[in-house]
C-alpha positions in Angstrom: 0.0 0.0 0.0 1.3 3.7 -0.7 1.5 5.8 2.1 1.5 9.4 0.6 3.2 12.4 1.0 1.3 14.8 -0.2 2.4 18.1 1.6 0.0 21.1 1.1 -1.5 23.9 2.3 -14.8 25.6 30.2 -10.7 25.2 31.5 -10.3 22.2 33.7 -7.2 21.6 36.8 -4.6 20.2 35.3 -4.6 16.1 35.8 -8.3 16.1 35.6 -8.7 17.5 31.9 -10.8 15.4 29.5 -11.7 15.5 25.9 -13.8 17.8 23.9 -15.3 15.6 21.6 -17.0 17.4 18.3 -19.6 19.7 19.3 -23.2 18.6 19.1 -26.1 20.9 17.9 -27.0 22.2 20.5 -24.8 23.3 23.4 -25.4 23.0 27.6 -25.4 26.6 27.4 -28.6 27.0 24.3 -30.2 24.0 26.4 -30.5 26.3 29.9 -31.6 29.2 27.9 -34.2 26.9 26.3 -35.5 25.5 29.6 -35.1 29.3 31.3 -37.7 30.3 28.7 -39.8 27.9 29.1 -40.2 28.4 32.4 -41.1 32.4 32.1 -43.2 31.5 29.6 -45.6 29.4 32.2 -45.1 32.0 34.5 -46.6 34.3 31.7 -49.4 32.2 31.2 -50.4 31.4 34.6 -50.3 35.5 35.3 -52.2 36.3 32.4 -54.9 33.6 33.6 -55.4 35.6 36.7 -55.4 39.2 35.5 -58.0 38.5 32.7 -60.2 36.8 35.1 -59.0 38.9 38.3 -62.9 39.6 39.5 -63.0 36.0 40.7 -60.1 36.3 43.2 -60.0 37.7 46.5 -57.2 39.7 48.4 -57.6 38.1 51.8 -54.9 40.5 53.3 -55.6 44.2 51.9 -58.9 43.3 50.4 -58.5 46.6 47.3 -58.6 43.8 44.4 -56.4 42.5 42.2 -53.5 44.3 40.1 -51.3 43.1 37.6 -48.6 42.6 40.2 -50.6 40.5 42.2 -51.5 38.6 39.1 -47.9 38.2 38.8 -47.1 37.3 42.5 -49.6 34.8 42.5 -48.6 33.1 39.4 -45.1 32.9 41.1 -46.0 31.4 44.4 -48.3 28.8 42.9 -45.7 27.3 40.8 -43.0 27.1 43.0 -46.2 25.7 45.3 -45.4 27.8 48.1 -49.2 29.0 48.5 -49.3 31.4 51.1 -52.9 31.8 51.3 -53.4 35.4 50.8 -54.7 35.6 47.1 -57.2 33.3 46.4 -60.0 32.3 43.8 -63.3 32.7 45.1 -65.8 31.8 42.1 -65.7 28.4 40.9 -65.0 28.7 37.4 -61.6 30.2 38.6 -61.5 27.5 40.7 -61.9 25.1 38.0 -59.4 26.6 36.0 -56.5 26.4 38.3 -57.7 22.8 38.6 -56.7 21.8 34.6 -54.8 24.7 33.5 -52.6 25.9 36.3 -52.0 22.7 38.3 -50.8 20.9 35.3 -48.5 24.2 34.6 -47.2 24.0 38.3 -46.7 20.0 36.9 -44.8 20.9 34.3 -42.7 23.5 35.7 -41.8 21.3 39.0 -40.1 18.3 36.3 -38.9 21.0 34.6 -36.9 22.0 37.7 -36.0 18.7 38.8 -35.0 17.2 35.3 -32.9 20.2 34.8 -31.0 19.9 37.9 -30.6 15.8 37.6 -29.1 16.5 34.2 -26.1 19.1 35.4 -25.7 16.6 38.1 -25.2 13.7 35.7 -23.4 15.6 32.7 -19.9 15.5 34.7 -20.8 11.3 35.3 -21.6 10.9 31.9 -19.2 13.0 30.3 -16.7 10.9 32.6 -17.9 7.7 31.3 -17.7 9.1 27.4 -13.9 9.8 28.3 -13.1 6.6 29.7 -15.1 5.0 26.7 -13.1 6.8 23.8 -9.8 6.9 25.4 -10.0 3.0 25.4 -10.6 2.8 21.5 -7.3 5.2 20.8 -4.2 2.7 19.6 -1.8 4.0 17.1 -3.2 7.2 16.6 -2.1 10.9 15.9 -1.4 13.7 18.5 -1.0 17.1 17.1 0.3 19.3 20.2 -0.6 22.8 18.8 -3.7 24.0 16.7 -2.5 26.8 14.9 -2.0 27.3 11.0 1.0 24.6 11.0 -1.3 22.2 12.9 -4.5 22.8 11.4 -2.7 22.2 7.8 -0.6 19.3 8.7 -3.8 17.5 10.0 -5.6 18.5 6.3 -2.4 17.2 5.0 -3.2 13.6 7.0 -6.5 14.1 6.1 -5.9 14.2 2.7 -3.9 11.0 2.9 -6.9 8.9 4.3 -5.8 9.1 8.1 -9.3 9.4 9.9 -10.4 12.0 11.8 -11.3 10.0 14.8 -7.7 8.8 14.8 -6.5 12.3 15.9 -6.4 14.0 19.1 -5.7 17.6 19.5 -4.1 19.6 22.7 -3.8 23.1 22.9 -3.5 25.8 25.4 -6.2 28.1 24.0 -9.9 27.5 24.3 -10.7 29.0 20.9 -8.7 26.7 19.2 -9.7 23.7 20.7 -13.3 25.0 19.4 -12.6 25.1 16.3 -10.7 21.5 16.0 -14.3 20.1 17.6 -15.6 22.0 14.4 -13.4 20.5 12.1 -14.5 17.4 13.5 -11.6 16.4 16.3 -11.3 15.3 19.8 -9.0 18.2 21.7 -7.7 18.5 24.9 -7.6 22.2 26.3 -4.4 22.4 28.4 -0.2 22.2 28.4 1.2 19.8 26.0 4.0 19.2 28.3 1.8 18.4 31.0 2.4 14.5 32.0 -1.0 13.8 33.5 -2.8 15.8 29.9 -0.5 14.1 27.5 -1.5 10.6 29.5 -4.7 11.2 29.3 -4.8 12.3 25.2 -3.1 8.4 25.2 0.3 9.7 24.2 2.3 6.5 24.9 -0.1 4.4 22.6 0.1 7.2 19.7 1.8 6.3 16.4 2.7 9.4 15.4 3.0 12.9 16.9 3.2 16.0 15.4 4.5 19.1 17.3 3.6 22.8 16.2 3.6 24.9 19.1 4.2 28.9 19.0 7.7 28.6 20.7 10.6 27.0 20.3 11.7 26.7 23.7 8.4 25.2 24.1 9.1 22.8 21.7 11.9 21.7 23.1 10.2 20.8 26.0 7.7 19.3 24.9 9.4 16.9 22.2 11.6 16.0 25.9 8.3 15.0 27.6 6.4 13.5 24.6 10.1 11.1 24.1 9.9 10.0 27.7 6.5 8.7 27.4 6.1 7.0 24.5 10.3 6.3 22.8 8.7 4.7 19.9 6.5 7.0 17.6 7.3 9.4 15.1 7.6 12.7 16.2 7.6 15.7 14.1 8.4 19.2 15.2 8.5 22.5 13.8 10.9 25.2 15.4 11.0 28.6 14.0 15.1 29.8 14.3 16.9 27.0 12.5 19.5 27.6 15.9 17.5 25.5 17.5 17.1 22.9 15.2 19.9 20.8 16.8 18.2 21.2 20.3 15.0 19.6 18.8 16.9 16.5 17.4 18.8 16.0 20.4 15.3 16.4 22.2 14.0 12.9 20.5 12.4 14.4 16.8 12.3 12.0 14.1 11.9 15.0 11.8 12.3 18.9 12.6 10.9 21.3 10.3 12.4 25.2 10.1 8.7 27.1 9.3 10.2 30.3 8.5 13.4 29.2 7.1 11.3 27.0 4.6 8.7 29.9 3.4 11.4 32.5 3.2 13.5 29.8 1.0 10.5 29.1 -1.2 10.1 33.1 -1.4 13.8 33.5 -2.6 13.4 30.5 -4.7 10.5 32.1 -6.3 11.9 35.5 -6.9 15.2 34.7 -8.5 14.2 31.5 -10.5 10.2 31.2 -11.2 10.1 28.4 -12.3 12.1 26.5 -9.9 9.5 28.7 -7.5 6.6 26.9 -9.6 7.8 23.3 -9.4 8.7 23.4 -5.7 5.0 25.1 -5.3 3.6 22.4 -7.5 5.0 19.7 -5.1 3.7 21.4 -1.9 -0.4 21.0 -3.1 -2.1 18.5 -3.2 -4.1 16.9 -6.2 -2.1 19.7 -9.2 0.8 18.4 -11.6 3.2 16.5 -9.8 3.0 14.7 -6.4 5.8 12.9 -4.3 5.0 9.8 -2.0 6.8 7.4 -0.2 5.8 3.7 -0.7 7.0 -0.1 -0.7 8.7 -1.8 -3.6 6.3 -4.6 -4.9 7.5 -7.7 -6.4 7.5 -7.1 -9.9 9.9 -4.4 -9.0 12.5 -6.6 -7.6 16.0 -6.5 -8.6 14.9 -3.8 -11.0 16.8 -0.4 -11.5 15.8 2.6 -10.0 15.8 4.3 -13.3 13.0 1.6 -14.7 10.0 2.4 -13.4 7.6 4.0 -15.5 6.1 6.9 -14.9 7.6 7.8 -12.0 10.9 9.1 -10.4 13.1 7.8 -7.5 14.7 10.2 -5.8 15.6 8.1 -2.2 15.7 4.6 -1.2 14.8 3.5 2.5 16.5 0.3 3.3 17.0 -1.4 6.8 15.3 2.1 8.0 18.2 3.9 6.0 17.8 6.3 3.5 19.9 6.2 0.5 19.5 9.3 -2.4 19.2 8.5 -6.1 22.7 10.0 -7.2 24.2 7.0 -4.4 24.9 3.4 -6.0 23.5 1.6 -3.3 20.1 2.9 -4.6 20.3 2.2 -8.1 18.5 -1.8 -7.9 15.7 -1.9 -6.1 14.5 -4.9 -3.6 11.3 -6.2 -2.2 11.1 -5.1 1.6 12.3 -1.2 0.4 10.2 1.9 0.9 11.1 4.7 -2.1 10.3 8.0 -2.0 9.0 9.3 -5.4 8.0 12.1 -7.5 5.2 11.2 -10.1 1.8 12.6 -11.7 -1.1 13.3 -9.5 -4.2 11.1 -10.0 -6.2 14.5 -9.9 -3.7 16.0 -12.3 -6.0 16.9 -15.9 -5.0 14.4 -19.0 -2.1 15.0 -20.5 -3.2 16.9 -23.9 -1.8 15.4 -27.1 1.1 16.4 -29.3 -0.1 19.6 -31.6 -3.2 20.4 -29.5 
């Protein structure tokens, strides 16, 4: 199988952070408001009730009739059945209504109450349970530590590439970011990425692969140190912004480092004094235009073949016994089943290639 390359464009304590799974329609916070207005909205009836029919009640305490306020502080009373006696209704139609309209109302608004406060009381229980529950289905998955422009395209990069969503977790320090990863579609974690107890719970030592793109490079450092002493066997990418610090970040445990603003400045330059170098290099960065560059295994019928052979496509680097070997280096040249070749070929979304004299 080819694996491809394709490179283009509520805070919690710390050790007791869980998951933001992808938002749902509707939100605790639209829920409450829902409920809130319903409530007022029985309250409204239940005082409108009495005020339009306010001759057939009785002020046992001041005895000067009923005003709209009273309307009001008896619709108020009644439903939270506290019933102090004072306002009453004396005729018997009134009577009859507060037996099938505003007893039922009171009803409604009493499992109203209670079914609101049982749900806040169980949302931190079930949302418990839903963390325990997902973090036992994550095994060889990917961990993106930072959700900024580097993370958000490296994931549409692994998205591209057929790496499922639900096989990436997210952890980043700012809120609004971890709301927009659940919009994209991805479990985050709001917190440190070099906190122990967060990286423990995002499943960090079971992870495949983890991708580092924080906002600092000290930061960096320090968390490519933390992520290596939990988990010594997946590949870990990290991006640093001074290429100074690049051999920090290697020495730190990265499998790969990439220099952000070294790279863009060097694709600027590269675009300004030679275009169409510029243009080629560009062309290899997106995904699904011209050419595309992937990594994958040698099959049989490729075995003991030269480099040079395969049609359609160019080798530029061997990997062999986890080695890489370029294509200008002889031990490259014949290929054997059991290598991994990095190549540059035509991309399946490319258009047709137009024929001679069109």
């Amino acid at each position: 199988m080819a694996r491809k390359l394709r490179l283009g464009p509520s805070s919690i304590p710390r050790g007791q952070a869980q998951v933001h799974l992808p938002s749902r329609a509707s939100t605790p916070a639209g829920e409450l408001l829902l409920r809130l207005l319903i409530g007022l909205a029985l309250l409204l009836i239940i005082t409108l009730v009495v005020w339009f029919d306010r001759d057939s009640y009785a002020d046992n305490i001041a005895h000067d009739g009923i005003s709209l306020i009273d309307a009001l502080y008896y619709a108020t009373v009644t439903m939270t059945t506290t019933g102090y006696g004072d306002i009453t209704p004396v005729s018997e139609h009134a009577r009859l209504l507060n037996a099938i309209v505003i007893t039922p109302i009171r009803i409604a608004f009493l499992v109203l109450l209670v079914s609101t406060t049982v749900e806040v009381l169980a949302n931190e229980g079930r949302r418990a349970l839903m963390d325990s529950q997902w973090r036992k289905t994550l095994r060889n998955h990917t961990v993106v530590i930072g959700y900024g422009t580097m993370g958000a395209s490296a994931i549409a990069t692994l998205e591209r590439n057929g790496v499922p969503l639900e096989r990436i977790v997210v952890i980043d320090r700012d809120p609004q970011a971890v709301a927009a990863a659940n919009r994209h579609g991805l479990a985050a974690f709001e917190g440190d990425g070099t906190s122990r107890e967060l990286l423990h719970r995002a499943e960090l030592p079971k992870a495949r692969e983890v991708i580092v793109t924080v906002n600092r490079d000290d930061t960096t450092i320090l968390t490519t140190l933390t992520v290596r002493q939990l988990n010594r066997t997946a590949h870990l990418v990290a991006a640093v912004r001074d290429s100074q610090n690049l051999p920090l970040v290697r020495q730190s445990g990265a499998d790969a480092v990439v220099t952000s603003a070294d790279s863009v400045g060097r694709l600027m330059g590269l675009s300004s004094i030679s275009p169409h170098l510029g243009t080629v290099i560009e062309d290899l960065l997106t995904s699904g235009e011209g050419l595309e560059i992937i990594q994958r295994m040698v099959t049989r019928e490729e075995d003991g073949r030269s480099s040079a052979e395969l049609p359609g496509e160019r080798v530029l680097a061997v990997i062999r016994n986890k080695t890489m070997r370029r294509f200008y280096e002889g031990a490259a040249e014949t290929l054997h089943t059991g290598d991994e070749i990095v190549v540059v070929r035509r991309s399946a979304k490319a258009p047709p290639k137009r024929p001679e004299g069109s």
